[in-house]
C-alpha positions in Angstrom: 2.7 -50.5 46.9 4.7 -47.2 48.0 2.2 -45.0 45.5 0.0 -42.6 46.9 -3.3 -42.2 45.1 -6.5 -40.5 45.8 -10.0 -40.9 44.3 -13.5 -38.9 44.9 -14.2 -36.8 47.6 -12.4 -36.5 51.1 -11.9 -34.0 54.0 -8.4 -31.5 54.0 -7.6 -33.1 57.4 -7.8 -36.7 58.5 -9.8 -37.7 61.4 -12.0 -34.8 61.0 -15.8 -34.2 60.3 -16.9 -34.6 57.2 -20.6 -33.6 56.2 -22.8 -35.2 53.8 -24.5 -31.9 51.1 -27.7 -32.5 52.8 -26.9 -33.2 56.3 -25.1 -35.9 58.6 -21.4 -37.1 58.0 -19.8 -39.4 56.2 -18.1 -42.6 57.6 -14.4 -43.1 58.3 -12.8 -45.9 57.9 -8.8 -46.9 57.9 -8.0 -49.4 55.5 -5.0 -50.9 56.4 -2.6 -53.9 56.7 0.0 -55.3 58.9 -2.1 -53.5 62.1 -1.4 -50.3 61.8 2.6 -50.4 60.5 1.8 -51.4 56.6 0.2 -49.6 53.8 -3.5 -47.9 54.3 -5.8 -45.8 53.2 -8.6 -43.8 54.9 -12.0 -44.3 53.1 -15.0 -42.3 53.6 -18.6 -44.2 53.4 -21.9 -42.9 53.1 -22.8 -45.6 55.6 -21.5 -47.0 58.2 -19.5 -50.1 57.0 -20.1 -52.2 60.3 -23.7 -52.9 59.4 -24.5 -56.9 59.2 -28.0 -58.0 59.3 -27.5 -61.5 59.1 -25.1 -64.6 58.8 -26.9 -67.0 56.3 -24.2 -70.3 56.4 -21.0 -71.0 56.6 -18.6 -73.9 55.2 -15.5 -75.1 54.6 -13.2 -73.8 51.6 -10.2 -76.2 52.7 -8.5 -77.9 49.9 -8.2 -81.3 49.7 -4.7 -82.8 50.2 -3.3 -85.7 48.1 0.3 -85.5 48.7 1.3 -83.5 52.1 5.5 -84.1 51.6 6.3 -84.4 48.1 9.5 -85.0 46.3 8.4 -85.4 42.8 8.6 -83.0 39.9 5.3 -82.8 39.0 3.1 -81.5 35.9 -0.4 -80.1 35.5 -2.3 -79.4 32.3 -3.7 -76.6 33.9 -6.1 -76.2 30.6 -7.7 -79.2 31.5 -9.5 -77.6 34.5 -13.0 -77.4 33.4 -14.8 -74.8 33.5 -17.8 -73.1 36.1 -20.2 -70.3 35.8 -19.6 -69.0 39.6 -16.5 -67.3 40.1 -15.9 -68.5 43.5 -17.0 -72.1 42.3 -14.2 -71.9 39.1 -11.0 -71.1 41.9 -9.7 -74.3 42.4 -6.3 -74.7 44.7 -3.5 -76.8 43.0 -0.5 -76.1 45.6 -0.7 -75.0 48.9 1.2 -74.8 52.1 0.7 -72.3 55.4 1.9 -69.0 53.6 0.2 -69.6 50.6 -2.2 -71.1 47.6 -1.8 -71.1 44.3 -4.5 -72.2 41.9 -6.0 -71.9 38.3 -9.7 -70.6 37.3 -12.0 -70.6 34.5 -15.1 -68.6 35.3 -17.4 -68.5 32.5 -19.8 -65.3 34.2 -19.2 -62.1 35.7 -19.5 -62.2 39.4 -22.3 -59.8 39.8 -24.9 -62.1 42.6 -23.0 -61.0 45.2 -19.5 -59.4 46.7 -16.2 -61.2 47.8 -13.8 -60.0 50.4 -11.1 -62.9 51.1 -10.1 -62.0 54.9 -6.8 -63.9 55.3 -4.8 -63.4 52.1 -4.1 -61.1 49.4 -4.7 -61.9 45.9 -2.6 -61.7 42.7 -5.1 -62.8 39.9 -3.1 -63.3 36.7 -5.1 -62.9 33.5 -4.1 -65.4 30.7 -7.6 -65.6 28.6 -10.4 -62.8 29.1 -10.8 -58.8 29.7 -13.0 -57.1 31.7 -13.4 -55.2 34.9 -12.3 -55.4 38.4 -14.8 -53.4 40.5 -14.1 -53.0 43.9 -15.2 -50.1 46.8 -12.4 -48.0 46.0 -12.6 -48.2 42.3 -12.7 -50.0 39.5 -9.7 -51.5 36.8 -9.7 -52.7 33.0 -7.8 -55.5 32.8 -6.6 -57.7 29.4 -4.7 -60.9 28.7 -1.8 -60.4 30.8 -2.3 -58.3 33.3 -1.4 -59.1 37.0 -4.4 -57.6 39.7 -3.1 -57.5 43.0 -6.0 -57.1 45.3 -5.4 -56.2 49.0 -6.8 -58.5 51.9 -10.5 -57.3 53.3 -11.1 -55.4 49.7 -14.5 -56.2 48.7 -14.9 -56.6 45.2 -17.1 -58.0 41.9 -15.2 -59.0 38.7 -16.6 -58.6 35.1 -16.0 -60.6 32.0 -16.3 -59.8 28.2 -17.0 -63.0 27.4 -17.0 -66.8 29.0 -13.3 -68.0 27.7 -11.5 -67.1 30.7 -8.3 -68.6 32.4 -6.6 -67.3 35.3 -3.7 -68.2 37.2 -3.6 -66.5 41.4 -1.8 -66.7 44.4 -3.3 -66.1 47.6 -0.6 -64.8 50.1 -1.3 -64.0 53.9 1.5 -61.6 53.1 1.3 -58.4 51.6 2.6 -58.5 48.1 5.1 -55.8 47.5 7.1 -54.4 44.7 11.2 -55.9 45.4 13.1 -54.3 47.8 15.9 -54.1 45.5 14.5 -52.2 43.1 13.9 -49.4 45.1 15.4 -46.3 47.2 14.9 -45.7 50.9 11.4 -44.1 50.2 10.4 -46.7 48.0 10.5 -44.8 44.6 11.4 -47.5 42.2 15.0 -46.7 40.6 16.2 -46.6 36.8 17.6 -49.5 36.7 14.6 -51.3 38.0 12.4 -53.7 35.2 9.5 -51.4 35.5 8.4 -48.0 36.8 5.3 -46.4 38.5 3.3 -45.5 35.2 3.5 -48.8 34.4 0.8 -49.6 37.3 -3.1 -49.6 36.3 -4.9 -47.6 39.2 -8.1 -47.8 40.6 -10.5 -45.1 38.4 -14.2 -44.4 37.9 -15.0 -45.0 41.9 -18.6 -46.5 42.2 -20.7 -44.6 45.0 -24.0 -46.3 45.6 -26.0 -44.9 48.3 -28.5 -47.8 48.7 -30.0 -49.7 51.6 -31.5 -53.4 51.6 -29.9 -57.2 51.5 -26.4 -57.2 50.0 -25.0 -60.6 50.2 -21.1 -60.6 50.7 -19.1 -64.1 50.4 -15.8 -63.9 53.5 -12.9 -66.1 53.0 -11.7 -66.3 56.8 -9.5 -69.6 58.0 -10.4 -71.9 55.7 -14.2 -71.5 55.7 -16.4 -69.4 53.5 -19.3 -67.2 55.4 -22.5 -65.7 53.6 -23.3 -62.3 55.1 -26.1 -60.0 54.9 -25.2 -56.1 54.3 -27.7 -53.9 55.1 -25.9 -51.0 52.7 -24.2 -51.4 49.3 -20.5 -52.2 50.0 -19.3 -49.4 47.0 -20.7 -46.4 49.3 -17.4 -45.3 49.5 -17.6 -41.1 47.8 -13.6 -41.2 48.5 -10.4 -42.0 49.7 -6.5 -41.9 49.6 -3.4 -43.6 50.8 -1.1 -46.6 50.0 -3.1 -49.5 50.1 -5.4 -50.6 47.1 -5.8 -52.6 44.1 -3.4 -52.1 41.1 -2.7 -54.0 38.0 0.2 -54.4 35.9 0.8 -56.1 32.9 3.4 -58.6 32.3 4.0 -57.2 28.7 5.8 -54.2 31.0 8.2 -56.0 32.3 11.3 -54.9 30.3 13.9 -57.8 31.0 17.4 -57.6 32.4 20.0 -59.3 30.1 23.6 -60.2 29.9 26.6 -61.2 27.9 26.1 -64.9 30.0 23.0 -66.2 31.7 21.0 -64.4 34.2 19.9 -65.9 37.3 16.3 -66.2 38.0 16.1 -63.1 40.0 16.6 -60.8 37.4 12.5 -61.8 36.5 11.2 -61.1 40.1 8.3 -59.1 39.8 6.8 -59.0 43.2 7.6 -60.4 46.7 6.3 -61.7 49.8 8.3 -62.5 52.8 7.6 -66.3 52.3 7.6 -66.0 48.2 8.7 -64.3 45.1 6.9 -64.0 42.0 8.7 -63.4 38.6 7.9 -63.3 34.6 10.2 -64.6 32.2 9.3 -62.4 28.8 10.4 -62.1 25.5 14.0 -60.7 25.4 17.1 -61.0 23.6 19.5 -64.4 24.7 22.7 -64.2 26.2 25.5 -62.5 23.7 28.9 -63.9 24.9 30.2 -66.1 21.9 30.5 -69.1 23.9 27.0 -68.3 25.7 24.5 -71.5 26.5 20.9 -69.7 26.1 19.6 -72.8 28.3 19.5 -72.4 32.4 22.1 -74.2 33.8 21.6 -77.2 36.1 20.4 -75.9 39.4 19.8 -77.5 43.2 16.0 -76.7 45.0 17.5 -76.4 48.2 15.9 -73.6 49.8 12.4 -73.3 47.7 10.0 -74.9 45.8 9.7 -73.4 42.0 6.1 -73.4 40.3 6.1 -72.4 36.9 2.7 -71.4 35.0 3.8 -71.4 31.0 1.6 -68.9 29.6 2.7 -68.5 25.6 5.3 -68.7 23.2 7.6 -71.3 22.9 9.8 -72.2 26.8 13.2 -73.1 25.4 14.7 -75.4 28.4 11.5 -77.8 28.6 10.0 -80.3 25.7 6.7 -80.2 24.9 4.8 -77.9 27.1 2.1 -75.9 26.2 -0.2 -73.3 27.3 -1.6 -73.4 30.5 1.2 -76.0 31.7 1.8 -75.9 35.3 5.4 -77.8 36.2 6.5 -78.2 40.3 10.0 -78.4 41.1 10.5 -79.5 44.8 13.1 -78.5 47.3 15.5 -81.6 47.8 16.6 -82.1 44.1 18.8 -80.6 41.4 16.2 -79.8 38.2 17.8 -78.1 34.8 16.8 -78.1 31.1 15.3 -81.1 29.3 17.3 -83.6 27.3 18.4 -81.6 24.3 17.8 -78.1 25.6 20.9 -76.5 26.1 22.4 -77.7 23.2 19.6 -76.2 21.0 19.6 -73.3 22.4 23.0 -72.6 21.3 23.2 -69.9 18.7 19.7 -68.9 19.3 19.4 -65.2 19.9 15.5 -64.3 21.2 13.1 -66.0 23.1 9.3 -65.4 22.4 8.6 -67.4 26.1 6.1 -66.0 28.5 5.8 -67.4 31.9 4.9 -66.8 35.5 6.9 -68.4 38.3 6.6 -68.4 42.3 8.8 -69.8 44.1 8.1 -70.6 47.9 10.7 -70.6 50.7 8.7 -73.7 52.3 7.3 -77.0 50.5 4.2 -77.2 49.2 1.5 -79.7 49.3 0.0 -81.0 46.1 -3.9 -81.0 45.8 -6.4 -83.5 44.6 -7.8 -81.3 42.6 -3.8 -81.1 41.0 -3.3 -84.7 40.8 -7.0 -85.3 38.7 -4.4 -82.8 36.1 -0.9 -84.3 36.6 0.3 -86.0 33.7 1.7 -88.7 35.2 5.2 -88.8 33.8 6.7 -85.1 34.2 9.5 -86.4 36.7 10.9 -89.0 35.0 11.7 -86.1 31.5 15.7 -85.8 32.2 16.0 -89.5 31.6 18.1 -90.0 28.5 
């Protein structure tokens, strides 16, 4: 995200010496992505962050593929996913294919046994039930119903909960997730006529400094396989840092939607983007205002992408009878459009109270077992009259 921000302590000029109150220097590290073209940020550690005692076990994460070239429309009562304590243990991939994973949760407990850092991918958790607290080594976010928490690759983080009704909806990308290029001017400020601004974004605050030695276990996500490490410092030693890469949040309930006399097309919604997917957030807004205007989406081909909708609330005018937590597929290779009744209901309607999340992926993705033990069975055959 083309924001600087800073938090703590940290030394005038980079790359330079940096001493501790009572003696010795503090550890820098660069904190970056794409090698050393993307976004970073240069953190300063009271240890050194290289120190691994031990590796305990590793295993494989891999999800479990039940259809590996699909063609069906496909739904998933995504509220049917029972819940776990763990939070790792509650992440459970529906959709996946090499760019990408997209899954549902419902962790009961705060993840406070030990620290995560997923190596390959970063994450966009999106918050449907729950509150609580991302805490991560370079600072800590509130988060609500509806907030989006993009959390870069290699961050290290714990995540708190207020209570045990939680549901969350993430992508795990092994691209950078960034802010749409069309929004923005040639040095990234985000323009007026774009659906959101900067102070919309929930920065990192209250940084967490632990000067600590012992046995700090840290889970890695790395190709497929989980590995248990032993730290011989606290991971949140960190007493500063600045730059361009770090978590944010940003609620959906920001998103201020683009409308128009006739139907918009589904990138007026985008809200982020990867350069293998786009993520977008159909909210409450006013309908279309021509007098001849059809609310509805028109009839449209999945030629290039596969669309994933996540219906979070309110009532989704072009489908019958989905409800909260609903996941639908749409695969590339067929025309999809509003259900039977749709369009012509929408006529004359002038809001929608919808809320939804969509990703759409430029390749196909692969349906999980996990998915299909939520699939209702019947979603593809809804157009039939």
């Amino acid at each position: 995200m083309p924001i600087y921000h800073k938090l703590g302590d940290f030394p005038q000029k980079r790359h330079t010496q940096f001493e501790k109150p009572d003696g010795g220097l503090y550890y820098e590290q660069l904190f970056g992505t794409e090698g050393f073209h993307g976004h970073s940020s240069l953190l300063y550690h009271v240890h050194r962050p290289t120190q691994v005692k031990e590796i305990r076990k590793s295993y494989s994460v891999e999800p479990k593929i039940a259809i590996d070239k699909n063609i069906k429309s496909l739904l998933f009562k995504g509220f049917e996913l029972k819940p776990a304590d763990d939070f790792l243990e509650s992440r459970k991939a529906m959709l996946v294919n090499r760019d990408c994973i997209i899954g549902l949760a419902a962790p009961r407990k705060s993840l406070r046994e030990y620290f995560y850092k997923n190596a390959d991918s970063d994450e966009m958790l999106f918050i449907h039930k729950g509150s609580g607290k991302l805490r991560t080594m370079m600072g800590n976010i509130d988060f609500e119903y509806g907030d989006y928490l993009i959390i870069p690759r290699g961050m290290i983080y714990q995540i708190d909960f207020d209570t045990e009704d939680n549901r969350l909806f993430y992508v795990e990308s092994h691209a950078p997730f960034y802010t749409p290029k069309r929004y923005k001017n040639a040095s990234g400020q985000l323009l007026e006529h774009s659906p959101f601004c900067e102070r919309d974004f929930k920065l990192p605050s209250e940084i967490e400094t632990h000067d600590e030695k012992g046995e700090f276990v840290i889970k890695i996500k790395k190709e497929g396989m989980m590995h248990e490490l032993v730290y011989a410092t606290h991971p949140f030693d960190v007493i500063g840092w600045d730059g361009y890469n770090f978590p944010y949040g940003f609620s959906i309930h920001n998103f201020e939607p683009i409308t128009g006399r006739v139907h918009q097309p589904p990138p007026v919604h985008q809200t982020f983007e990867t350069s293998t997917f786009v993520v977008c957030s159909f909210c409450p807004r006013l309908y279309d205002y021509h007098p001849k205007a059809i609310p509805a989406p028109y009839n449209h081909s999945n030629i290039d992408s596969d669309e994933v909708l996540y219906y979070v609330d309110g009532d989704f005018m072009s489908r019958n009878n989905i409800e909260q937590g609903h996941i639908t597929l749409h695969p590339k290779g067929i025309p999809h459009g509003p259900a039977p009744g749709a369009m012509e209901r929408s006529i004359g309607k002038t809001v929608t109270e919808e809320l939804a999340v969509m990703v759409d992926t430029f390749r196909p993705l692969m349906v999980t077992e996990e998915a299909m033990g939520l699939d209702d069975g019947q979603y593809y055959k809804s157009w039939v009259e």
